[in-house]
DRENVEXVO-48870 format. One record per residue: residue number from 0; x, y, z of N, C-alpha, C in turn; residue in one letter. Coordinates in steps of 0.1 Angstrom, whole numbers. Atoms other than C-alpha are relative to their C-alpha. Example, Ala and Ser with C-alpha at 12.3 -4.5 7.8 and 13.67 -1.06 7.14 Angstrom:
2
- 0,9,-12,0,123,-45,78,9,12,0,A
- 1,-9,-11,0,137,-11,71,-8,11,8,S
//
This chain:
68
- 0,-7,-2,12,277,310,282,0,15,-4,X
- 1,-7,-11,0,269,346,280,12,6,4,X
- 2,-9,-10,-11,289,359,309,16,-6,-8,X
- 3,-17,5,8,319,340,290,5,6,-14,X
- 4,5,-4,12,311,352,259,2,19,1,X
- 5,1,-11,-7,310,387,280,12,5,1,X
- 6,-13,-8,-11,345,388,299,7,-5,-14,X
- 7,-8,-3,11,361,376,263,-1,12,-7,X
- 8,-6,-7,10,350,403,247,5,19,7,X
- 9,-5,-13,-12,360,428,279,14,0,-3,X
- 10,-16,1,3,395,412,273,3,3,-9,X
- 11,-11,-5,19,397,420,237,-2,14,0,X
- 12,2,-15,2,384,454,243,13,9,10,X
- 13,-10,-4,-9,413,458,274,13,-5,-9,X
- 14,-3,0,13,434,442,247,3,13,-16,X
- 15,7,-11,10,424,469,219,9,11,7,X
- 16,-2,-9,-6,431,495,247,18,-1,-1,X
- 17,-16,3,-2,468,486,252,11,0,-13,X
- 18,-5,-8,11,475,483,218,0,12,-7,X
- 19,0,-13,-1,467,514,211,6,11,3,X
- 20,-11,-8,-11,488,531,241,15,-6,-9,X
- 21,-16,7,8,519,509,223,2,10,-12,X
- 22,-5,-3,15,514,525,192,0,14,2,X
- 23,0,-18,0,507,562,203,18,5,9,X
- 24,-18,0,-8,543,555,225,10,-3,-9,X
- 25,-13,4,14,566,541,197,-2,14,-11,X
- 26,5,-5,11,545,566,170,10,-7,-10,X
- 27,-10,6,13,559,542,143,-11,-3,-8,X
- 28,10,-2,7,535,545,110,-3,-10,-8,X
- 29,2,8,2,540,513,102,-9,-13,6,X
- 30,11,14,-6,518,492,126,-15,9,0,X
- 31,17,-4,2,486,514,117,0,13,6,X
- 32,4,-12,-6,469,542,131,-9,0,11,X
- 33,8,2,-16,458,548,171,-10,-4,-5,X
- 34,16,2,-3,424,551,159,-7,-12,-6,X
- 35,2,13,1,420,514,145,-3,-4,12,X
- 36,-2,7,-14,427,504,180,-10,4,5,X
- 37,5,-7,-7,406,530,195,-13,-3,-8,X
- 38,7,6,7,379,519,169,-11,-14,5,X
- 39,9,16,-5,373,484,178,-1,2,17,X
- 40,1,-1,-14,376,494,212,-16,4,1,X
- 41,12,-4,1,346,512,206,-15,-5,-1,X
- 42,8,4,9,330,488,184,-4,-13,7,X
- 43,-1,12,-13,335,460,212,-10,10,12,X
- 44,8,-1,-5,318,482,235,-19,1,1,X
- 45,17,-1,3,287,488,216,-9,-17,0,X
- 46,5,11,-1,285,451,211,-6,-5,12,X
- 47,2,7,-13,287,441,248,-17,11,6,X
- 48,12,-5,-5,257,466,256,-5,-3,-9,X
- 49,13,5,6,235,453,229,-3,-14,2,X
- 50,2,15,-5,244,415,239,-7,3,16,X
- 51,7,2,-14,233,426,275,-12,5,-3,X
- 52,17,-2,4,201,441,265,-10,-5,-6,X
- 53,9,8,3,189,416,245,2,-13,6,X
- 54,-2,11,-9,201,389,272,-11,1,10,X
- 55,10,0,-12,181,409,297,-17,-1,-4,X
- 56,10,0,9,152,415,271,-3,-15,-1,X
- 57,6,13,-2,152,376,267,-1,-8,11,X
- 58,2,8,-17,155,364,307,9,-8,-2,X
- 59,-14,10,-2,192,348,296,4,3,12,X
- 60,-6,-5,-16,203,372,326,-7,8,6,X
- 61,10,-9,-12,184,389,353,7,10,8,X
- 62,-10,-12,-5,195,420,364,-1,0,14,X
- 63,0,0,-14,201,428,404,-15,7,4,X
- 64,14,-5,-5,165,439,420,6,13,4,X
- 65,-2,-12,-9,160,470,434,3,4,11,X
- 66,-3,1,-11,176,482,462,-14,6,9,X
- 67,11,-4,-6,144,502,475,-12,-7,-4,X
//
């Protein structure tokens, strides 16, 4: 359920990104301002690194061993 929970919010953050590119290529002042887009993009990343740290902090997900 994480990892799904995971690659949704990878897609909304790849999502996010694109909108963004749309609006900095049109520049039309009416669908907002790049940095809304560029915002949650942000704001989606910080999420997904605190959902994985307290996944790995609780033993939801186990991280790959060490190679040495």
């Amino acid at each position: 359920m994480i990892k799904i929970i995971l690659v949704a919010l990878v897609l909304y953050m790849i999502v996010n990104l694109f909108m963004a590119m749309r609006v900095m290529m049109r520049n039309d002042p009416k669908n907002g301002p790049m940095s809304k887009y560029i915002g949650r993009r942000v704001l989606t990343s910080a999420v997904i690194v605190i959902i994985i740290l307290v996944a790995i902090s609780t033993g939801l997900i186990t991280p790959n061993p060490r190679p040495y």
